[in-house]
C-alpha positions in Angstrom: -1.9 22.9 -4.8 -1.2 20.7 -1.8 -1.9 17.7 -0.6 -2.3 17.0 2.9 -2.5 13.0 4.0 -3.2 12.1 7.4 -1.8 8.5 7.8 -4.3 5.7 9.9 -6.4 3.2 10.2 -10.0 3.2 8.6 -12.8 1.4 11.3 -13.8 2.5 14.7 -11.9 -0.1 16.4 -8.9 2.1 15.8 -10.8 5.5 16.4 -8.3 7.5 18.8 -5.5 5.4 18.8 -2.3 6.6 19.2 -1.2 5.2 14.9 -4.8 7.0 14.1 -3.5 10.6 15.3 -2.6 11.7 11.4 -6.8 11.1 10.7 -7.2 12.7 14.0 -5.8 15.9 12.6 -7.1 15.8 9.2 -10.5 15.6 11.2 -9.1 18.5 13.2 -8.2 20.8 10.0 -10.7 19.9 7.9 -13.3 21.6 10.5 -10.9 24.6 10.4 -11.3 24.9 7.1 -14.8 24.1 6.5 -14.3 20.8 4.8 -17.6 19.2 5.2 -18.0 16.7 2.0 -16.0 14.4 2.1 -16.2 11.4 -0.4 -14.7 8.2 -1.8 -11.7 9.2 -4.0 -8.3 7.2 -4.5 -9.0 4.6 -2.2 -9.2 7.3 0.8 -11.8 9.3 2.5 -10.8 12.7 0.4 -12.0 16.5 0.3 -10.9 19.9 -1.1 -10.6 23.8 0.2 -9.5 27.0 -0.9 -7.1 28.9 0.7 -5.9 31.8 0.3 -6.4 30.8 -3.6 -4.6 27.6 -3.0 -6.4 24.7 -3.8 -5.9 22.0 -0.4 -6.7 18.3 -0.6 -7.1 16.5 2.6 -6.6 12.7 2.3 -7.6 9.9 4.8 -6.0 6.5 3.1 -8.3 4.0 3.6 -6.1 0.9 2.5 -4.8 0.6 6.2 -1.7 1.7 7.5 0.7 -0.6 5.7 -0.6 0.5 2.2 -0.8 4.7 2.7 1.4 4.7 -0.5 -1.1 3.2 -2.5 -3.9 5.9 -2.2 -1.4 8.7 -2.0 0.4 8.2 -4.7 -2.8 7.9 -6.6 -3.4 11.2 -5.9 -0.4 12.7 -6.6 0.0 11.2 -10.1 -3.8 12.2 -11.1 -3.1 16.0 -9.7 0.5 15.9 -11.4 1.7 16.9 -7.7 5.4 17.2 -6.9 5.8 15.3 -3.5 8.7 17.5 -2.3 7.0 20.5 -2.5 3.3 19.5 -2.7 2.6 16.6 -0.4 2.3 17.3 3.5 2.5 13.5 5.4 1.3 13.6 9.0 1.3 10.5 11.3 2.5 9.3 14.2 6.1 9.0 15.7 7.7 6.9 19.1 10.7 8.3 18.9 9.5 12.0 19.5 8.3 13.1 22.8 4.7 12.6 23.5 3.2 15.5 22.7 5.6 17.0 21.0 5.9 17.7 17.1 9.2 17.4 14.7 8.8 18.2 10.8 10.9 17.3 8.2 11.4 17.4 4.4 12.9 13.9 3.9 14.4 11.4 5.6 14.2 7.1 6.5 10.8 5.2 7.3 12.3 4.3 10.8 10.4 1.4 11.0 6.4 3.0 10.1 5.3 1.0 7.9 3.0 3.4 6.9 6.1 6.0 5.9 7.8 2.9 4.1 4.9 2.3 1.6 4.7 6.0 0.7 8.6 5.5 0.4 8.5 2.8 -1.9 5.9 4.8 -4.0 7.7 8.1 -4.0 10.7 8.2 -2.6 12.2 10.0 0.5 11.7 13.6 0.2 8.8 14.8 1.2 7.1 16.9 4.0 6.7 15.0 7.3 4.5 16.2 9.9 5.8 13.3 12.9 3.5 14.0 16.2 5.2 12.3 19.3 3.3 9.7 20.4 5.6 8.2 23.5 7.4 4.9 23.6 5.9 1.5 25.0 6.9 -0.2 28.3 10.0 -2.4 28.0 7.1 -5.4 28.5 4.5 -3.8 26.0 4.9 -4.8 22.3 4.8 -1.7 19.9 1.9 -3.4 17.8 -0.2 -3.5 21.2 1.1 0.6 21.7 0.3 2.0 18.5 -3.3 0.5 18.3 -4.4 1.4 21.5 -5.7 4.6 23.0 -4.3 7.5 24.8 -5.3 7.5 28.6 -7.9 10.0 29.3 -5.2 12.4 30.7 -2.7 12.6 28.1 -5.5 12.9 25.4 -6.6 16.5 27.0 -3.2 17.6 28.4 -1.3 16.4 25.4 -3.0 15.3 21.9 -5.6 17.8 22.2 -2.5 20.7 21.9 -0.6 18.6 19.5 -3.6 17.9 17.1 -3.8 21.8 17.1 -0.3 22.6 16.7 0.0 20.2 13.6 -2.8 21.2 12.0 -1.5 25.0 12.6 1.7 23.7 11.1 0.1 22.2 7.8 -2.4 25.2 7.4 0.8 27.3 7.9 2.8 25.8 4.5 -0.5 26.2 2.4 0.6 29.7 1.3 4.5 29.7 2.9 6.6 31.8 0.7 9.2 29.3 2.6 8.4 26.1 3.7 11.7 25.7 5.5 10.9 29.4 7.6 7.3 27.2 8.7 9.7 23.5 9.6 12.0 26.4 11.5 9.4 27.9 13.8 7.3 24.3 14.2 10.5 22.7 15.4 11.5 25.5 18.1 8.1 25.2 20.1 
């Protein structure tokens, strides 16, 4: 089993913003894989697929960004999941490239609040799926960044792909026989 959580906002006022890009591709796989009912479960918009065998839940905490913890680690205790091996975390990241896509398997919140709630709930290792949103101008404040929206351009020439290549990434380590050969090949592109 697995246990894919797409970190956001719930609400259309933050539809499309650049801290909404981990619902954006939980939106994006779960049409890949057919998810079509989802429903209220552990505080989160929440479904379930098969693949491959492996049983796949994909969670959108609803709790708002600075309490993702909260619903996720709901989940994990009630499907007895082991978060290092079990939990896939994708949100997004200002230190990475815009557009570009960096996993890990542990590691520091760096300042999302988001990643520090799970943190506090579970600890540090588990798999991170970090999409590169771009950094602010010197003037902008981050709050102002992450909660608005891409400009029309980067959304098609950049997002789009990323959404794609993330959700490729995650669908990828359902059935890895190594997780670290999927990280490996993600990181290269």
């Amino acid at each position: 089993m697995k246990l894919i959580a797409g970190l956001g906002n719930p609400g259309n006022r933050y539809d499309k913003t650049r801290h909404n890009i981990g619902f954006d591709v939980i939106d994006y796989l779960a049409e890949e894989l057919g998810v079509t009912n989802f429903r209220d479960k552990f505080n989160a918009d929440f479904g379930e697929a098969v693949v491959d065998g492996e049983k796949v839940f994909l969670l959108k905490p609803m709790t708002f960004m600075n309490l993702s913890g909260d619903s996720i680690r709901e989940a994990v205790k009630f499907y007895k999941l082991d978060p290092v091996e079990d939990l896939i975390v994708i949100y997004d990241d200002m230190d990475i490239t815009l557009g570009k896509l960096k996993i890990k398997r542990k590691g520091r919140a760096g300042g999302h609040n988001g990643i520090k709630s799970i943190i506090s709930h579970l600890g540090e290792e588990f798999i991170r799926i970090k999409c590169g949103i771009g950094k602010p101008k010197r003037t902008e404040e981050v709050v102002n960044f992450v909660l608005d929206t891409f400009s029309k351009k980067d959304r098609v020439e950049e997002i789009e792909p990323l959404i794609e290549t993330a959700s490729k990434a995650a669908k990828s380590m359902i059935t890895a026989k190594s997780i670290d050969r999927v990280i490996e090949k993600f990181n290269r592109k």
